[in-house]
C-alpha positions in Angstrom: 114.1 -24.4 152.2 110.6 -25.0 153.7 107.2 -26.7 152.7 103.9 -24.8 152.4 101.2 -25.3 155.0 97.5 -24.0 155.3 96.7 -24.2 159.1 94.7 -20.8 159.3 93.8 -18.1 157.3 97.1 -17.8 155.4 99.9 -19.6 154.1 102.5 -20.7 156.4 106.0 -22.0 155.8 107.6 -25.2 157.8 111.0 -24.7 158.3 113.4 -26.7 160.4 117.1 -25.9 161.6 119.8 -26.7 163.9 118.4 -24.5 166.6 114.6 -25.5 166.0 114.9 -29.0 166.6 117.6 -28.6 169.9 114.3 -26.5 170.9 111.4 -29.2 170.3 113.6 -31.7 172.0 114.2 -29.6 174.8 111.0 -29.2 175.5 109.5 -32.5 174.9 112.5 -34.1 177.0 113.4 -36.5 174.0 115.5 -36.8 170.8 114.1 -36.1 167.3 114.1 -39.6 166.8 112.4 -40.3 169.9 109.5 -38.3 168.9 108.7 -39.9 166.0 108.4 -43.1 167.9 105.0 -44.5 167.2 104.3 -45.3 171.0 105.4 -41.6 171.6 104.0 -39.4 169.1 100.8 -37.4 170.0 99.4 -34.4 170.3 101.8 -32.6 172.3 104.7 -33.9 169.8 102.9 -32.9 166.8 102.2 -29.5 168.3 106.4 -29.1 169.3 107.0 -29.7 165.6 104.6 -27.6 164.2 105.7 -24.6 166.7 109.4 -25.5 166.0 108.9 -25.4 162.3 107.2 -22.2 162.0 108.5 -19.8 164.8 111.3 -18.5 162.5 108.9 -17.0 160.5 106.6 -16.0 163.4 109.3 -15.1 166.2 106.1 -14.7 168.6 104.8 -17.9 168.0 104.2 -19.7 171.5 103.4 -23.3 171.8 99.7 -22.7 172.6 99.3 -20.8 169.9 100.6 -23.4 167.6 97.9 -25.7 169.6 95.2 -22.9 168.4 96.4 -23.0 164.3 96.0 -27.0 164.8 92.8 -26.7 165.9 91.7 -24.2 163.1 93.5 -26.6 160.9 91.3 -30.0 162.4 88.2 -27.5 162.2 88.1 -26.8 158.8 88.4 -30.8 157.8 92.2 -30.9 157.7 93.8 -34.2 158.2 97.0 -35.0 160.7 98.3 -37.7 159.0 98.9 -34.8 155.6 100.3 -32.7 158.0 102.9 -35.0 159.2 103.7 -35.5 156.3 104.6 -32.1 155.1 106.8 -32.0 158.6 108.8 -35.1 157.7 109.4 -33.6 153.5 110.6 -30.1 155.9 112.7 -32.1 158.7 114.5 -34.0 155.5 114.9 -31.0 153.1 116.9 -29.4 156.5 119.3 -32.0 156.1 118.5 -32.8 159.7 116.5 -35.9 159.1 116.4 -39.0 156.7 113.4 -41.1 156.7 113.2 -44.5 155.3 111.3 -45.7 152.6 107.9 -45.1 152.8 107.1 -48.9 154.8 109.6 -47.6 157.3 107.5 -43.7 157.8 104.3 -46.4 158.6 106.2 -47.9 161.6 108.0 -44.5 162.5 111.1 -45.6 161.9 113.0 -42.1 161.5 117.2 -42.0 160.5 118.7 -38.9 162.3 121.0 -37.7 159.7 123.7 -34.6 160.1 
């Protein structure tokens, strides 16, 4: 299952497994969870997710590059707080993640679920 984004010129698909999330946490040096922390979630996280959720579909997909399709994205009026959003709906529908309700996604408040 994955969730249809726009960042560039075409349609893109976010999609988030086992081995894609292992991979963002490596590389930010925290737990899923951890990202989603409020006092920890920026730009670099944002970027990790958005890499991890679309480089099974684009097996050449470097973490800059995912940097340059957020930028494209920002450029053309696109807002961070949708895109989020369309990362948490992929993370759950993964079966990887369970957010709370919605007062809980406000204080970043993510459930790791298996």
């Amino acid at each position: 299952m994955y969730v249809n984004v726009e960042l560039d010129d075409k349609p893109r698909r976010l999609r988030y497994q086992y081995n894609d999330i292992a991979d963002v946490e490596e590389k930010a040096g925290l737990g899923i969870a951890a990202i989603f922390n409020e006092d920890r979630i920026g730009f670099h996280s944002i970027r990790l997710l958005i890499w991890g959720g679309l480089k099974w579909a684009d097996h050449g997909l470097t973490i800059h590059r995912a940097g340059d399709l957020l930028q494209e994205y920002l450029s053309r009026g696109g807002d961070l707080a949708d895109l989020m959003e369309k990362v948490r709906q992929a993370l759950e529908q993964s079966g990887i993640m369970k957010f709370g309700a919605a007062e809980d996604k406000e204080e970043g408040n993510p459930e790791a679920g298996a």
